[in-house]
C-alpha positions as CSV (number, residue, x, y, z in Angstrom):
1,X,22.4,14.8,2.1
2,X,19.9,17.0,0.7
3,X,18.5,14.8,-1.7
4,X,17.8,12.3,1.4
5,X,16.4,15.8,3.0
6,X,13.7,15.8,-0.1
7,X,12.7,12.0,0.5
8,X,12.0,12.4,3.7
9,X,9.8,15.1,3.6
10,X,7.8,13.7,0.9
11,X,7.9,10.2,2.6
12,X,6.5,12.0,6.3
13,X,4.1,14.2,3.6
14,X,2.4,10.8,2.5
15,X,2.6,8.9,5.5
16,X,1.0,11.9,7.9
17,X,-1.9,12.9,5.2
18,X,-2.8,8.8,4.9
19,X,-3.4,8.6,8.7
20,X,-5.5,11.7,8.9
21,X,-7.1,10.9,5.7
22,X,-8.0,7.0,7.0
23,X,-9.4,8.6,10.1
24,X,-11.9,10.6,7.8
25,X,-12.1,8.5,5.1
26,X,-15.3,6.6,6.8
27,X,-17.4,9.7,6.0
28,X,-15.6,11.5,3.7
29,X,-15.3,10.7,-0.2
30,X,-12.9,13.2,-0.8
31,X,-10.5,12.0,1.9
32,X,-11.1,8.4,0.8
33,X,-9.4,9.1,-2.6
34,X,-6.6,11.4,-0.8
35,X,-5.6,8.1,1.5
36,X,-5.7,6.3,-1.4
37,X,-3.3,8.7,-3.0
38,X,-1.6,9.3,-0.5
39,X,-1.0,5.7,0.0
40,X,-0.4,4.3,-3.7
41,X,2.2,7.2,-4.1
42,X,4.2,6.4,-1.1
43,X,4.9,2.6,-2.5
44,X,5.1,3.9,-5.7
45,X,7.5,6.6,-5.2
46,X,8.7,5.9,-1.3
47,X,8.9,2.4,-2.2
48,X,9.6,1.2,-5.3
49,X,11.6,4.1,-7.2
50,X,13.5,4.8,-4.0
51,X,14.5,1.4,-3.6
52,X,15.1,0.7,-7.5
53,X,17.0,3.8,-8.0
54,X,19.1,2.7,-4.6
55,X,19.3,-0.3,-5.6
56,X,20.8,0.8,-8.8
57,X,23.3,3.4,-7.2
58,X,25.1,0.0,-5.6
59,X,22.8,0.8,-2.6
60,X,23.9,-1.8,0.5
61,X,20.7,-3.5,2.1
62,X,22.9,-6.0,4.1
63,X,22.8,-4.0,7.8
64,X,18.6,-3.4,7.4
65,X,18.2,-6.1,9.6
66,X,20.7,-5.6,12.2
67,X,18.1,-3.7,14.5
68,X,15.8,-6.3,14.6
69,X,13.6,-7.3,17.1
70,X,14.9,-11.2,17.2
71,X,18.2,-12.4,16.2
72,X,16.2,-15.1,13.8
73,X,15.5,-12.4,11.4
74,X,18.9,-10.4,11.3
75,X,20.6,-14.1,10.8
76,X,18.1,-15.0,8.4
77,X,18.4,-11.4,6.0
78,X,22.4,-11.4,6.4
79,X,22.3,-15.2,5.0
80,X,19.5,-14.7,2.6
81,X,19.0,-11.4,1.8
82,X,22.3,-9.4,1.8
83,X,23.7,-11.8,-0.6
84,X,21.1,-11.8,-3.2
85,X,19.9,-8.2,-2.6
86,X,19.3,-7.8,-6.8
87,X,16.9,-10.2,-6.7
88,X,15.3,-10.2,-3.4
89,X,15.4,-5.9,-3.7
90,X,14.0,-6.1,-7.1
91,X,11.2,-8.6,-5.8
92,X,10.2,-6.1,-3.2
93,X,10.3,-3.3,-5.8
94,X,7.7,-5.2,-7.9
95,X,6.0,-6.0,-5.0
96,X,5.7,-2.3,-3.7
97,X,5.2,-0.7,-7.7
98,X,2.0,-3.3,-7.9
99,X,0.8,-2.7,-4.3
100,X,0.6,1.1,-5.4
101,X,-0.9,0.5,-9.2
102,X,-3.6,-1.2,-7.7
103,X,-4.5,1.1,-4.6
104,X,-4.3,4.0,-7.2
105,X,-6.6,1.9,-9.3
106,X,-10.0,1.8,-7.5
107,X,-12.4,-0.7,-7.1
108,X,-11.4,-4.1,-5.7
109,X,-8.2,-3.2,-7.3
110,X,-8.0,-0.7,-4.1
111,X,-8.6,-3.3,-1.5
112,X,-6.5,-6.1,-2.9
113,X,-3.8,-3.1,-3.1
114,X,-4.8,-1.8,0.3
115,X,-4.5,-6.0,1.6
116,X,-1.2,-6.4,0.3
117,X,0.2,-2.9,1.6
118,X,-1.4,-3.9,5.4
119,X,0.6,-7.4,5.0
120,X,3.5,-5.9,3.3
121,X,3.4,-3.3,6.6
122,X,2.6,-5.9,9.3
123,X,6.4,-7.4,8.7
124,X,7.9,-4.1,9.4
125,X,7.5,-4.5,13.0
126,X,9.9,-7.4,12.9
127,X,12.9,-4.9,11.4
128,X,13.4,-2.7,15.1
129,X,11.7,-0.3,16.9
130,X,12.2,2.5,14.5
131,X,10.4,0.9,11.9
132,X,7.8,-0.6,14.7
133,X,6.8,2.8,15.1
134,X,6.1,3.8,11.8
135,X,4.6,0.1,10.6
136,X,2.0,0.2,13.7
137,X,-0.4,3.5,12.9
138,X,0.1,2.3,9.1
139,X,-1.5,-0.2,9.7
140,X,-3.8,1.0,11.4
141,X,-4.3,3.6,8.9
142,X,-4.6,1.2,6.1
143,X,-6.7,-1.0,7.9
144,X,-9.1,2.4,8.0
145,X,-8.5,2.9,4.7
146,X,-9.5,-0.6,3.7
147,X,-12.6,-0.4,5.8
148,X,-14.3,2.8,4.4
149,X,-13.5,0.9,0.7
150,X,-15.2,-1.5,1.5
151,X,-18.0,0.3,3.1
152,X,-18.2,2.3,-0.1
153,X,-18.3,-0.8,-2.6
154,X,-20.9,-1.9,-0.6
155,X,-23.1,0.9,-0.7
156,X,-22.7,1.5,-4.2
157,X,-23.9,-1.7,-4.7
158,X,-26.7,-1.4,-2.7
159,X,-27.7,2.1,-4.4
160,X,-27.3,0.7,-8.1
161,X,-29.9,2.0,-10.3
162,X,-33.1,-1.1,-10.3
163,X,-32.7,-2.9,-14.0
164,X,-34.9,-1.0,-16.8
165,X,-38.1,-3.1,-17.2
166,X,-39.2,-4.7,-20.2
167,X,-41.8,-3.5,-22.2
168,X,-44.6,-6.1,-22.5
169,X,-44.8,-5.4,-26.4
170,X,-40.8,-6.0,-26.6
171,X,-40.0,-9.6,-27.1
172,X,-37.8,-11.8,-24.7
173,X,-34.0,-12.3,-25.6
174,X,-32.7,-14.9,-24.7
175,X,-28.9,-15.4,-24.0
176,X,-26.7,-16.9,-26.4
């Protein structure tokens, strides 16, 4: 039990400093990269080595479902999931381990991570209420998150330095 003690902690650790950091992140640089950390380490480590090494401990997945908001998706993870849940698990780990390489990465790297981790999110909801309310301010955070990326790239590129002019006396290359 105090292992799980440990995981929870760091899980609520990431998940509390991505929503204040995504409500700053907008004007702040600084807590634009700590979202972004905060983020890519929670599916890294929350996600995809929690799940891998539970999967790997003979970790059951087969009652996930079973507080689900419509009987559809408890039916359709007890039929489908539950008895394949080494390869459907090991998807979602690869799933979740890429999600948080590419948020981590920067760039357009960061909003195709941040994308795939407000998608990956957005399903929650259908797993039960407790799951509902964690899955609804995360995506709201990442949604935040995503924006002031965006906003960023889009300055940067506005603020690029002008190309160097050519010297009249230089001669003109051209392309190959």
């Amino acid at each position: 039990m105090q292992e799980n003690m440990w995981v929870q902690i760091f899980w609520v650790a990431c998940v509390g400093t991505a929503i204040v950091a995504s409500v700053l992140a907008t004007w702040s640089r600084r807590a634009r990269y700590i979202g972004r950390v905060a983020v890519g380490v929670l599916m890294l480590l929350g996600g995809a080595v929690f799940n891998a090494v539970n999967l790997a401990l003979g970790g059951d997945y087969a009652g996930f479902a079973d507080q689900a908001h419509f009987g559809w998706v408890t039916t359709a993870w007890r039929a489908i999931v539950a008895p394949n849940q080494l390869l459907f698990i090991g998807l979602l780990v690869a799933f979740e381990a890429v999600v948080g390489v590419l948020i981590l990465s920067g760039g357009r790297r960061t909003q195709l991570g941040l994308v795939g981790a407000i998608g990956f999110h957005a399903a929650l909801w259908l797993f039960g209420w407790g799951v509902t309310i964690y899955s609804v301010p995360m995506v709201v955070a990442l949604v935040l998150l995503l924006r002031a990326e965006r906003r960023a790239a889009g300055a940067s590129a506005t603020t690029a330095p002008a190309p160097v002019p050519r010297r009249s006396d230089q001669p003109e290359r051209l392309p190959h």
